[in-house]
C-alpha positions as CSV (number, residue, x, y, z in Angstrom):
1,X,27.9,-67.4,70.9
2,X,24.7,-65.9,70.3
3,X,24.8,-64.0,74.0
4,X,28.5,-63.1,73.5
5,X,27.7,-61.0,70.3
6,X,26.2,-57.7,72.2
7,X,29.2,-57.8,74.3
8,X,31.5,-57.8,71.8
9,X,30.3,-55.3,70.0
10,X,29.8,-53.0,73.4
11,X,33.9,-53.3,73.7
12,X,34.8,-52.7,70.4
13,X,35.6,-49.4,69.1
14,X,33.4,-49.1,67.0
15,X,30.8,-49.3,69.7
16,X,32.5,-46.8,72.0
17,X,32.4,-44.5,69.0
18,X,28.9,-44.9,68.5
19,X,28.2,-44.3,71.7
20,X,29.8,-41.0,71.8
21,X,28.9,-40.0,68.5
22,X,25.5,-41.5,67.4
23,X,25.1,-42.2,64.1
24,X,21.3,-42.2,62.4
25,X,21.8,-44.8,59.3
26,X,18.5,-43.6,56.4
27,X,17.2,-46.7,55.2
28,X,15.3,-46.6,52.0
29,X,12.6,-48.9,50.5
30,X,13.1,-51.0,47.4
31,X,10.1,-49.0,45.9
32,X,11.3,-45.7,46.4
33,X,14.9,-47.1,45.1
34,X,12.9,-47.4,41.9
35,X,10.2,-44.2,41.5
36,X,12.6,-42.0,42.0
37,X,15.1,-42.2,39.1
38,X,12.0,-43.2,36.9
39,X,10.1,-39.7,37.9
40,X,12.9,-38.0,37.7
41,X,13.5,-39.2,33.5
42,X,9.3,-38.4,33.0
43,X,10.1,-34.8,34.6
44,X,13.2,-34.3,32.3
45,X,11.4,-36.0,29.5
46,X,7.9,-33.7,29.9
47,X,10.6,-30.7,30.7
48,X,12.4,-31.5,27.0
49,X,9.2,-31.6,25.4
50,X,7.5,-28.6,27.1
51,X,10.4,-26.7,25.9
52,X,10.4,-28.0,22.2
53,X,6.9,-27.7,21.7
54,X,7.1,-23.8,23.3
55,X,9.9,-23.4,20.3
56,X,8.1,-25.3,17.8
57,X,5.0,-23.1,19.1
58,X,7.2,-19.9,18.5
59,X,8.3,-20.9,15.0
60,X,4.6,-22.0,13.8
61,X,3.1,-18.5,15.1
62,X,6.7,-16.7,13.4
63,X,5.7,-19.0,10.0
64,X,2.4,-18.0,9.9
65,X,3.1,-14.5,10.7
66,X,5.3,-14.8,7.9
67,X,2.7,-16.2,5.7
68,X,-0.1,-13.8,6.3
69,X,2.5,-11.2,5.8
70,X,3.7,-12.6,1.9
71,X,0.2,-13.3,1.2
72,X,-0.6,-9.1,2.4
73,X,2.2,-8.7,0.0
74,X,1.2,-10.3,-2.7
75,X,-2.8,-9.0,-2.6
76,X,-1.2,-5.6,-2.8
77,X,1.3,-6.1,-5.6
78,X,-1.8,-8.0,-7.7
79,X,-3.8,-4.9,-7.1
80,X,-1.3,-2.3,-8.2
81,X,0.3,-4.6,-11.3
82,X,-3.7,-4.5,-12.3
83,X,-4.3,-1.0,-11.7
84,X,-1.5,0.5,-12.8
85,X,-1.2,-1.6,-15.5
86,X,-4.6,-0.8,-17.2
87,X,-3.2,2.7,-17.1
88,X,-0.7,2.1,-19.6
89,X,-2.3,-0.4,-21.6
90,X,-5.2,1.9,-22.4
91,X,-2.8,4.5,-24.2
92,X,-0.1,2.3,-26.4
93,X,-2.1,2.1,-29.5
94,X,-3.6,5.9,-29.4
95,X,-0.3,7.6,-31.1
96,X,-0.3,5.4,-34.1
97,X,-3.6,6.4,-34.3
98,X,-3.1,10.0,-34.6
99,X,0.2,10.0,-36.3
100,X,-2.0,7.9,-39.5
101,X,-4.5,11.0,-39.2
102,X,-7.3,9.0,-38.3
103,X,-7.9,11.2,-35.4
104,X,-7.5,15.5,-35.7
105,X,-6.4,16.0,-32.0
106,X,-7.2,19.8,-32.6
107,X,-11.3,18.3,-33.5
108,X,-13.5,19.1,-30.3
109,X,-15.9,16.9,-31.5
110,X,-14.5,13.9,-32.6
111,X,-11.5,14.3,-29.7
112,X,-14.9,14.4,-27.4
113,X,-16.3,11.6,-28.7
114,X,-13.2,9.7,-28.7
115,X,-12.4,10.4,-25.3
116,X,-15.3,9.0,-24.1
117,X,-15.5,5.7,-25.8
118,X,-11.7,5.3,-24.5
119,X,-13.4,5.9,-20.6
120,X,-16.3,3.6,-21.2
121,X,-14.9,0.6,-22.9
122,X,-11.9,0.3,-21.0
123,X,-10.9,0.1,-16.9
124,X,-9.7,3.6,-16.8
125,X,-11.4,6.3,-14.6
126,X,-10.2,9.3,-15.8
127,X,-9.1,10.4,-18.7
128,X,-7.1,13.7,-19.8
129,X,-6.2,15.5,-23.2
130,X,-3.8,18.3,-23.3
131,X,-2.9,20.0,-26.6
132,X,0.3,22.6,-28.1
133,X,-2.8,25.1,-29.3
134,X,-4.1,25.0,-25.5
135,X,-7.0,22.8,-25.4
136,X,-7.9,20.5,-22.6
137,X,-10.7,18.1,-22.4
138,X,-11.1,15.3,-20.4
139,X,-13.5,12.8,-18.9
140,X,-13.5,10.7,-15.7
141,X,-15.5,8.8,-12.8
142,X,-15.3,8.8,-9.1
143,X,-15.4,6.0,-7.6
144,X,-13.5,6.6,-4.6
145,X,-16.2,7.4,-1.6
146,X,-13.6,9.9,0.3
147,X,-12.5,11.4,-2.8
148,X,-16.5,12.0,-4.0
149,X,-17.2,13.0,0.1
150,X,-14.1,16.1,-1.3
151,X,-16.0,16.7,-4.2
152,X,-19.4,17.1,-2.7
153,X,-17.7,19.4,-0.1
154,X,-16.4,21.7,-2.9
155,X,-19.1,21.5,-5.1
156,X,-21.4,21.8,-2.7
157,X,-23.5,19.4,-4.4
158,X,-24.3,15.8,-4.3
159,X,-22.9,13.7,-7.0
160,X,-23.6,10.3,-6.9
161,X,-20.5,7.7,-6.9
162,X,-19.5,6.5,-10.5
163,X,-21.3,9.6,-12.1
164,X,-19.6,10.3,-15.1
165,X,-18.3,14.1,-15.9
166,X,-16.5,16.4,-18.2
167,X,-14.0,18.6,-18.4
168,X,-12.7,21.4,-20.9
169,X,-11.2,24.5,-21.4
170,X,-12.0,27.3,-24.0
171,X,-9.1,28.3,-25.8
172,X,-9.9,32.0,-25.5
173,X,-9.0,31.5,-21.7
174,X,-6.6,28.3,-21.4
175,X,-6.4,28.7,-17.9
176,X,-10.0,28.2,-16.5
177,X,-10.8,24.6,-16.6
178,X,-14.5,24.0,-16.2
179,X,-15.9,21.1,-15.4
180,X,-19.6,19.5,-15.9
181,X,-21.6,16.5,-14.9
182,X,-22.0,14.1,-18.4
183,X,-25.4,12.5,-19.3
184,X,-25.3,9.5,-21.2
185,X,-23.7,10.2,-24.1
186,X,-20.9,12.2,-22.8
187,X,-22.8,15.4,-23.1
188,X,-22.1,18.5,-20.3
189,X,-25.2,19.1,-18.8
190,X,-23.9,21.1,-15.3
191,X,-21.3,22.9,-14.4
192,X,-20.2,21.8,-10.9
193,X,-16.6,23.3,-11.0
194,X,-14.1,25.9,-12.0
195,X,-10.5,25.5,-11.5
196,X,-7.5,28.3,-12.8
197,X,-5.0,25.7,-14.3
198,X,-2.7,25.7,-16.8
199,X,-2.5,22.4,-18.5
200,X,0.8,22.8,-19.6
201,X,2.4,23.3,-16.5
202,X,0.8,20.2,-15.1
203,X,3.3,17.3,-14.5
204,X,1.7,14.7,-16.4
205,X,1.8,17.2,-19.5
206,X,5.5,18.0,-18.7
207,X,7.1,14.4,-18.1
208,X,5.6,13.5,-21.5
209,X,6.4,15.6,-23.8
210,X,10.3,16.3,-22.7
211,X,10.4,12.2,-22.5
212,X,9.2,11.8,-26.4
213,X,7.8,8.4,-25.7
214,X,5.2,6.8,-23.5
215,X,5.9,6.8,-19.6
216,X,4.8,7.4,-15.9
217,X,4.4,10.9,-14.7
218,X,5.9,11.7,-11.6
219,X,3.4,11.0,-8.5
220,X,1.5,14.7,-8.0
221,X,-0.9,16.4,-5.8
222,X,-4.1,16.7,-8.8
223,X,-4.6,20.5,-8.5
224,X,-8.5,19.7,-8.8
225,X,-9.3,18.6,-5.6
226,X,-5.6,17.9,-4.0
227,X,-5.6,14.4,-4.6
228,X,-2.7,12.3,-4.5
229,X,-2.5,10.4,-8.0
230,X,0.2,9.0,-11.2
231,X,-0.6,9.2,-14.9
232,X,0.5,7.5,-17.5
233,X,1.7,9.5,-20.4
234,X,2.0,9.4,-24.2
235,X,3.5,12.2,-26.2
236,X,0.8,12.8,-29.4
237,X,2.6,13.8,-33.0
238,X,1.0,13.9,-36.3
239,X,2.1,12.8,-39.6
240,X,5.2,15.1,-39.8
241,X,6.2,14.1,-36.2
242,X,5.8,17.3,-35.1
243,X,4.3,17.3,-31.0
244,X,0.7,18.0,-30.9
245,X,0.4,17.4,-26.9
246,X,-0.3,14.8,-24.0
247,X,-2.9,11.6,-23.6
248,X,-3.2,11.0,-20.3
249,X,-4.7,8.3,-17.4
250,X,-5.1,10.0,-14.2
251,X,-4.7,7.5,-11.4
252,X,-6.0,8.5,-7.8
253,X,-3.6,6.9,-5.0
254,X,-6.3,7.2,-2.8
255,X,-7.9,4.1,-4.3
256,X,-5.0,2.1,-2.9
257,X,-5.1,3.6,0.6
258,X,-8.8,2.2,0.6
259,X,-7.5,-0.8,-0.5
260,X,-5.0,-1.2,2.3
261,X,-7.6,-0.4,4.9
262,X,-9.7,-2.9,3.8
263,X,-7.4,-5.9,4.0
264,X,-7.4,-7.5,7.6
265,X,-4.1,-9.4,8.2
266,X,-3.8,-8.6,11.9
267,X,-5.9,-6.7,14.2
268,X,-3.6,-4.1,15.1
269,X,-1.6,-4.4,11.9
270,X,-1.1,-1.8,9.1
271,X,0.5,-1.8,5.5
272,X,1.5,2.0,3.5
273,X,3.7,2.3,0.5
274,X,6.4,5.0,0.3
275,X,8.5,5.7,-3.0
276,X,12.3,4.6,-3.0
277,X,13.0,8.7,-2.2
278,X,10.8,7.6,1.5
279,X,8.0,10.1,0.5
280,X,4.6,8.2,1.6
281,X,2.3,7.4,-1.3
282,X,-0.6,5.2,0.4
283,X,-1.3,4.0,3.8
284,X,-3.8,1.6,5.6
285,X,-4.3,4.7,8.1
286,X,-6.0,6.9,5.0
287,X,-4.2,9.3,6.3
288,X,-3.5,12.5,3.7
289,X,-0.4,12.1,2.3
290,X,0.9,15.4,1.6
291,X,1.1,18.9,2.7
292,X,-1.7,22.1,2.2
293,X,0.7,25.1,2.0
294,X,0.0,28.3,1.2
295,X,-1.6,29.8,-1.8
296,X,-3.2,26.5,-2.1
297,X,-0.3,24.4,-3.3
298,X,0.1,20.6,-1.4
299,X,3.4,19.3,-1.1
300,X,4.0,15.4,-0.8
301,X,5.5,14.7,2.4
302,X,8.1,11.7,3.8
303,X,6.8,9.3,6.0
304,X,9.3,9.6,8.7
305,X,7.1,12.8,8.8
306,X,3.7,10.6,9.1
307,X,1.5,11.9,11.8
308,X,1.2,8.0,12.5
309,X,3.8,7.0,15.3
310,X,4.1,3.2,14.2
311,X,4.6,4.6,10.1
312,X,6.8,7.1,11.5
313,X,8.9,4.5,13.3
314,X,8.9,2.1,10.7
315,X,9.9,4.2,7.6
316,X,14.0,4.7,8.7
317,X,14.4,0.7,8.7
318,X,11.8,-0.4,5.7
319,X,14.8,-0.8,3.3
320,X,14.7,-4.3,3.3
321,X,10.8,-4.3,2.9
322,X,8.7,-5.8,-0.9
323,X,9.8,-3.8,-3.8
324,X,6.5,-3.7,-5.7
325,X,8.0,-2.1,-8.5
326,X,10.8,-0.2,-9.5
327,X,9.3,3.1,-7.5
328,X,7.4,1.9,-4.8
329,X,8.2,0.0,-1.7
330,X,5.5,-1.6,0.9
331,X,6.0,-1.9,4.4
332,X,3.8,-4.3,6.7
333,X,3.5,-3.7,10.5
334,X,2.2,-7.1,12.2
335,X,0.8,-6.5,15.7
């Protein structure tokens, strides 16, 4: 039976097929039976967790974009809720003060004095006085290195940072506002500057005496030495409640552009503040925001009009960037 078997198999038909059309049967080893379907499971499983952890990878570095950019946000809004707020809490309880006479606003003297304690006992910089009669004295520091590197160039001196110095006007010319470094005690002891200005026309001046109650000037170009700034305002009236003219705290807006470039959130990133009109107000770039025209006005400018191309690009679509306050907005660029 054994020898029979080949034969058989050589008549069948099977056999005459195979012989015409060979057939090559794969054999494959018990091992290989079992690596493959395992490697292929590790390959999908390391696949499926490549994948999640690139995602997961993507969402940590989008989180902590996120987080550098709310913690930007709120360093900024700290800084200007400070600053600006020492602004306004240095003037509420000056017009009671007048109003019970216990201050004569039209009193060189004692409004000098005055004046001068209010600067040196409390965070402001700059302090302004502006009366009905035409008087103007004020007193302030620079503490701003790029404003006091302007001030040295027009003075053509060189005034030291924090130096304190006055400023007044004679009545007999209430146009030319002179302006003096301070010793000690307040005291003018050099004229470093003469501006033609008349207080009266100022903004700050304006805004406060047509709003009859403590406020925020509009933001201005200072006509001093074209610096961006804000004042808060307070109408002054005596006993009678008849208007005897403005207190003022001038705030330089360059102080917060310094403060932007300082903060280091991203290495190419940048942060500027624009009002809800668009016009730019401070920016991470320092650069100037407004206008020189002619006659020697400045005009503020919009910062779709930045000469920064990012700022500029930015600015059209910032509307759904941190309200810092009912005026300002602050946009972030993270690069």
């Amino acid at each position: 039976m054994i020898d029979d078997f080949p034969s058989m198999r050589q008549n069948s038909p099977l056999a005459e097929s195979s012989n015409n059309q060979p057939q090559k049967i794969r054999q494959f080893s018990l091992g290989f039976v079992l690596i493959v379907p395992f490697v292929m499971l590790v390959t999908g499983a390391v696949s499926l967790v490549g994948y999640l952890s690139y995602r997961s990878g993507q969402e940590a570095v989008s989180n902590l974009a996120n987080q550098l950019m709310d913690q930007t946000s709120n360093r900024v809004i700290d800084r200007l809720d400070t600053s600006l707020g020492f602004q306004q809490k240095s003037l509420i309880f000056n017009p009671q003060i007048f109003q019970q006479g216990n201050l004569n606003i039209n009193d060189r003297q004692q409004m000098q004095a005055y004046l001068w304690q209010q600067m040196n006992f409390s965070p402001i910089n700059n302090i302004l006085l502006g009366t009905e009669e035409g008087r103007f004295l004020s007193y302030g520091r620079i503490i701003s290195p790029d404003l006091l590197a302007r001030v040295n160039k027009i003075t053509s001196k060189k005034i030291e940072i924090g130096a304190p110095y006055f400023g007044e006007v004679n009545p007999a010319q209430p146009s030319q506002r002179n302006y003096y470094l301070a010793d000690d005690r307040g005291r003018a002891k050099e004229l470093v500057l003469t501006r033609t200005i008349n207080t009266q026309t100022t903004e700050w001046y304006q805004v406060a005496k047509n709003a009859q109650k403590q406020t925020w000037s509009p933001i201005y170009v200072d006509r001093v030495v074209a610096d961006l700034g804000i004042a808060a305002v307070v109408p002054i009236y005596d006993a009678k409640k008849q208007f005897q003219g403005v207190l003022a705290s001038h705030f330089s807006l360059l102080e917060i552009s310094n403060f932007l470039g300082k903060l280091k959130f991203s290495p190419r990133g940048q942060t500027f503040i624009m009002e809800r009109s668009g016009d730019l107000v401070a920016t991470s770039t320092l650069e100037t925001p407004y206008f020189l025209q002619d006659q020697g006005k400045s005009r503020q400018f919009p910062a779709t009009q930045s000469a920064d191309h990012q700022t500029r690009a930015i600015a059209p679509i910032s509307s759904k960037n941190t309200m810092v306050s009912k005026k300002f907005k602050l946009v972030k660029i993270f690069r």
